[in-house]
N, C-alpha and C positions, 0 to 999 in steps of 0.2 A: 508436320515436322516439328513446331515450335512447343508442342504438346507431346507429341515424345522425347523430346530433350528434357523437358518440365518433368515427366515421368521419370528421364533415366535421374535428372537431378533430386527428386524426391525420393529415389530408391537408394541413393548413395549417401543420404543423409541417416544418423546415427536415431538410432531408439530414443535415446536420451532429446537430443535436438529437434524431434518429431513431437514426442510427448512437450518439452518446453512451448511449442509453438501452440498445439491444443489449450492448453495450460493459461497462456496469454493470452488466447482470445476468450477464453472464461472471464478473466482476470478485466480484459478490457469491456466484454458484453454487462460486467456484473456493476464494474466502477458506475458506467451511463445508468445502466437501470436505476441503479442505487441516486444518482445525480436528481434525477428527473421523477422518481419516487417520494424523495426529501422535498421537492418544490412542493408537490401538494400536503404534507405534512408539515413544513416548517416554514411557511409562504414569506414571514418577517425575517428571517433568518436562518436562511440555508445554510449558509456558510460557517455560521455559528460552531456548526459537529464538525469535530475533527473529522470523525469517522467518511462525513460525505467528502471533505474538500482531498481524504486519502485515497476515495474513493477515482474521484475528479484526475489526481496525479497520477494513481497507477494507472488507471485510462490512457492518459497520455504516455505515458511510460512503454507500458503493452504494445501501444499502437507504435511506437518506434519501433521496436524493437521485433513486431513482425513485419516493419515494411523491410529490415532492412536483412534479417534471419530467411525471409521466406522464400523460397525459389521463385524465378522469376521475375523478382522485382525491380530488377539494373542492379541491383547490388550484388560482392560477392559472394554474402551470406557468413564473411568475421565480422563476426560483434565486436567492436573496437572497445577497446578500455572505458570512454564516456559513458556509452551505451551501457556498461555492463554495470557502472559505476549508478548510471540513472535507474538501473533495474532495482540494485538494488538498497538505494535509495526509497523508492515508492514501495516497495516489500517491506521496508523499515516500519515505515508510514502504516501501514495495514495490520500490520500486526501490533505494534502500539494501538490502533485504531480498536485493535479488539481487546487489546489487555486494559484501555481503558475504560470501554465499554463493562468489561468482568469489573475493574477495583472498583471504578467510581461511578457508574451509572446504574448498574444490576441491582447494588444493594439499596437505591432506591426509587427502583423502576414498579409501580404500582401493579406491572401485569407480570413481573418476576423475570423468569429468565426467555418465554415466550415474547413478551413485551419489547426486551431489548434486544435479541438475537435472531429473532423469528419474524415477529411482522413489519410490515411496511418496510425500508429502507435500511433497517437493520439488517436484515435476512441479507441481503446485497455487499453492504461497506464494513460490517461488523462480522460476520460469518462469513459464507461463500464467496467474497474477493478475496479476504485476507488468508484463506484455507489456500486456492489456487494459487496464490500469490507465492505464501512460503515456500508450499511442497513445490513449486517450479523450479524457484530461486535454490530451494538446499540440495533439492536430489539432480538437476537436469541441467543445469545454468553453469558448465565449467567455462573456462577461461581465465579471469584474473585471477589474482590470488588478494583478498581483501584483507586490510590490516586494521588496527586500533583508529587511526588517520580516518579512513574510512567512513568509519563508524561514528565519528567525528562531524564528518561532511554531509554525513545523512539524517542527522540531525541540525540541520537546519533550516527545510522547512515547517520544524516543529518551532525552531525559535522562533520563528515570522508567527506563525500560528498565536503562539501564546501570548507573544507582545503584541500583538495587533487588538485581539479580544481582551486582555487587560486593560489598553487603554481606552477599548470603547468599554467595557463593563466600570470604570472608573468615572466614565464621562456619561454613567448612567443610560448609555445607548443598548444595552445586554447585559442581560442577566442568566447567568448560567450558559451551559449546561454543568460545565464542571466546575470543581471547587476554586479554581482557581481564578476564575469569573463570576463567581457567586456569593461575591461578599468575604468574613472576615480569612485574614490567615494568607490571604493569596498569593504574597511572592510564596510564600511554603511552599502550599500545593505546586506552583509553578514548579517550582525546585523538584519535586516528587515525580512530576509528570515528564521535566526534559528525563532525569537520571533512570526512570523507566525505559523510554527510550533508549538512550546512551545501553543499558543493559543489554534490550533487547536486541541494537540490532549489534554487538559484542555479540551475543547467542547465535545471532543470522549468521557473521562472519564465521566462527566456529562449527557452525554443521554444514556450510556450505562447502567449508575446507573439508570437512571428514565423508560427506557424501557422496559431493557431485563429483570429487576428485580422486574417490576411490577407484 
């Protein structure tokens, strides 16, 4: 009986909210991989790449947000305002994670665009999270309506991000990987790297109004 209700409730769920949950569990399988990929790559400093710790959040993010979407689970399956707000928040996160990876790591990644996109941990936190991620959040992910504010608040764990590694790259505990930890100019870069952000996820809020909500 508890399996044909599960059934009738997965039949009455929308294309769009089917595909988002597929979507999320990419998004949450690819965050870990990438997590646990980076430990053997970066054993001093995991944490260092944005890339992994955006990886680390949308994980978390995903994983809310199918316990609480999926049939089944005691919940009613509305994503409440927080939820929707955490979503996309950590989508923010991911996609910065790869426009970073393209301005400031690519150009001087020794194995090019293979190197940075493709192998190890990259492939995961830089590509294939942050691809799942968007296309979830802009085409599939209706409910709120996202403003300037918004976009505001989703950059915040970038501010943690970048004052945390400035003052260890200050305090000589890390070096690099981005400019902004790596010696001279660094508030600059700093500056460079939130207002990317800030753009980006402006961009999020704007296709997620024109897509999900068409």
């Amino acid at each position: 009986m508890a399996k044909n209700n599960l059934d009738d409730v997965m039949k009455d769920l929308s294309a769009g909210r089917k595909t988002a949950l597929v979507l999320n569990v990419f998004v949450a399988v690819f965050g870990i991989i990438g997590v646990f990929s980076g430990m053997t790559e970066h054993a001093n400093g995991i944490f260092a790449y944005y890339a992994i710790d955006a990886g680390l959040f949308a994980f978390i993010g995903s994983l809310i947000y199918l316990v609480v979407a999926m049939p089944g689970m005691g919940f009613d399956g509305e994503i409440s305002p927080a939820i929707q707000t955490l979503r996309f928040m950590t989508t923010s996160c991911q996609l910065l994670a790869f426009a970073a990876a393209l301005v400031f790591l690519l150009p001087r990644a020794a194995g090019g665009f293979s190197g940075v996109f493709v192998q190890g941990s990259g492939l995961f936190t830089q590509l294939l999270g942050p691809a799942c991620g968007v296309v979830s959040f802009v085409f599939f992910e209706e409910g709120k309506f996202f403003t300037w504010k918004d976009a505001v608040i989703a950059l915040i764990p970038t501010v943690i991000y970048v004052a945390a590694t400035m003052v260890l790259s200050a305090s000589g505990k890390l070096k690099g990987p981005y400019p902004f930890n790596d010696g001279g100019n660094a508030p600059v870069w700093a500056l460079v790297f939130l207002a990317l952000g800030l753009v980006l996820a402006l961009v999020l809020v704007k296709l997620n109004e024109r897509f999900a909500r068409s």
